[in-house]
C-alpha positions as CSV (number, residue, x, y, z in Angstrom):
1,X,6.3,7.9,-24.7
2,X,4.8,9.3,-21.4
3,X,3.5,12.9,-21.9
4,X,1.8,13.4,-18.4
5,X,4.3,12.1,-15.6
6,X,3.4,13.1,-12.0
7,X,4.6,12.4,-8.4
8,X,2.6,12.8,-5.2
9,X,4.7,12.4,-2.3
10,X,2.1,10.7,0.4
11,X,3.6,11.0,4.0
12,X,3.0,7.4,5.6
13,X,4.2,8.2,9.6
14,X,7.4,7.8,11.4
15,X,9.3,5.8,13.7
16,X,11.9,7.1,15.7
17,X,15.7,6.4,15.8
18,X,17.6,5.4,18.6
19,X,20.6,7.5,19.6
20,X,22.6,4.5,19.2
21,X,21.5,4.2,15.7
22,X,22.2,7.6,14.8
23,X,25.6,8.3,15.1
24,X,24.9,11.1,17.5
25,X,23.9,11.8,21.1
26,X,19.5,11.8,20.5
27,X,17.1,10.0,18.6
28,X,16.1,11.2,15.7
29,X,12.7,11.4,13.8
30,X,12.1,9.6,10.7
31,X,9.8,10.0,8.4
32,X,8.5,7.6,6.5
33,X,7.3,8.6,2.7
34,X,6.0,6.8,-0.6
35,X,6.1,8.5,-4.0
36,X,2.6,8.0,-6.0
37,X,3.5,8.3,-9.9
38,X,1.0,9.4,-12.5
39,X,2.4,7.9,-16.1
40,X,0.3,7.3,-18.9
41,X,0.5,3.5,-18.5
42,X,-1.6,4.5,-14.5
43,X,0.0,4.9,-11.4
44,X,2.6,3.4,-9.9
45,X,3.3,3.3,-6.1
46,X,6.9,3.4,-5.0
47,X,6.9,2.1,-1.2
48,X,3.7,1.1,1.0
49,X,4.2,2.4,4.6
50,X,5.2,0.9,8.0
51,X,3.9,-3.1,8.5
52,X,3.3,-4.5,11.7
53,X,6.4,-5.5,13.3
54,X,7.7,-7.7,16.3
55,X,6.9,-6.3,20.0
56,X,10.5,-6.3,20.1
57,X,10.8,-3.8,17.2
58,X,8.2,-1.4,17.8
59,X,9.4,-1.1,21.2
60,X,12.8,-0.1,19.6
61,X,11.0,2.2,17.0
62,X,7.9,3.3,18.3
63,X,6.7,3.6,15.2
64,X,3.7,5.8,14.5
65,X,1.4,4.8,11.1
66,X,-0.7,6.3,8.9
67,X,-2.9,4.4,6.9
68,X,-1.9,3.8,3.2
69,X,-5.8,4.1,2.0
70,X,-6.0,7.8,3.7
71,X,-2.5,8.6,2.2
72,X,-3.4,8.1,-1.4
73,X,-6.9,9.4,-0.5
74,X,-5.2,12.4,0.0
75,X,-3.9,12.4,-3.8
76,X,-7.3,11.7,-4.8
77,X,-7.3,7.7,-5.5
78,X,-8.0,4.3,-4.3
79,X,-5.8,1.4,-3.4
80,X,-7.4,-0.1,-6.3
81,X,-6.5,2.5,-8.4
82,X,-2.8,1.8,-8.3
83,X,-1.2,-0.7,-10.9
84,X,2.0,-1.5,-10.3
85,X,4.0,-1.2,-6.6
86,X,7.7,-1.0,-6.6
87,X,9.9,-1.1,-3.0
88,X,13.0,0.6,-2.8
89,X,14.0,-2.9,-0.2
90,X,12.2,-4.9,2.0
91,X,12.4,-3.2,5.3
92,X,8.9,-3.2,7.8
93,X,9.0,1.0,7.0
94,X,8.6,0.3,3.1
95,X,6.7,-2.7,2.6
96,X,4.3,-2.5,5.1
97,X,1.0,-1.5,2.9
98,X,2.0,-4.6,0.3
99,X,-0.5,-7.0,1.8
100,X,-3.4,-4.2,0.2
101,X,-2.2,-4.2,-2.6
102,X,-2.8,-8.2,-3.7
103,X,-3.0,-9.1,-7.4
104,X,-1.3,-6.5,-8.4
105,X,3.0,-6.4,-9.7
106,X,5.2,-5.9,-7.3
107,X,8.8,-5.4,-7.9
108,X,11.7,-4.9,-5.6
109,X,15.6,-4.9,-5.8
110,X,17.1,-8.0,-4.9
């Protein structure tokens, strides 16, 4: 049983919303957050940050990135410090930092 569970949420950018996209009359902001768990077993990553996308899409969401490595440097580790990545889905906002993260599980609903 875990006896020292931690989260660290690690802001990752954001990309912004098209009026037409939000239901409402102006774009809206959207951040774009991972959660970095401390468990007993190590930590576990849940998200990885905004990928690189199409020209077409980043026209569309203007995305603006920060860097997974500086995120979780901000919490005090490494890339390679994290065990186990899991992605809430598969969108370019989530999964973008999977690439750095090679070798290592990574689970994701279906």
């Amino acid at each position: 049983m875990a006896n020292d569970i931690s989260v660290h949420r690690l802001d990752l950018g954001y990309f912004v919303r098209p009026a037409v996209e939000t239901g409402g009359p102006r774009p809206r902001v959207e951040p774009v957050l991972a959660y970095l768990v401390r468990h007993d077993h190590g930590l576990i990553l849940f998200d990885t940050g905004i990928g690189a996308a199409d020209a077409e899409t980043e026209a569309h969401y203007r995305p603006r990135r920060r860097a997974l490595p500086e995120a979780l440097s901000t919490a005090g580790v490494a890339v390679a410090d994290v065990f186990l990545v899991v992605n809430c889905h598969l969108h370019f906002d989530h999964c973008g930092g999977n690439p750095l993260l090679g070798g290592r599980p990574i689970l994701v609903q279906g």
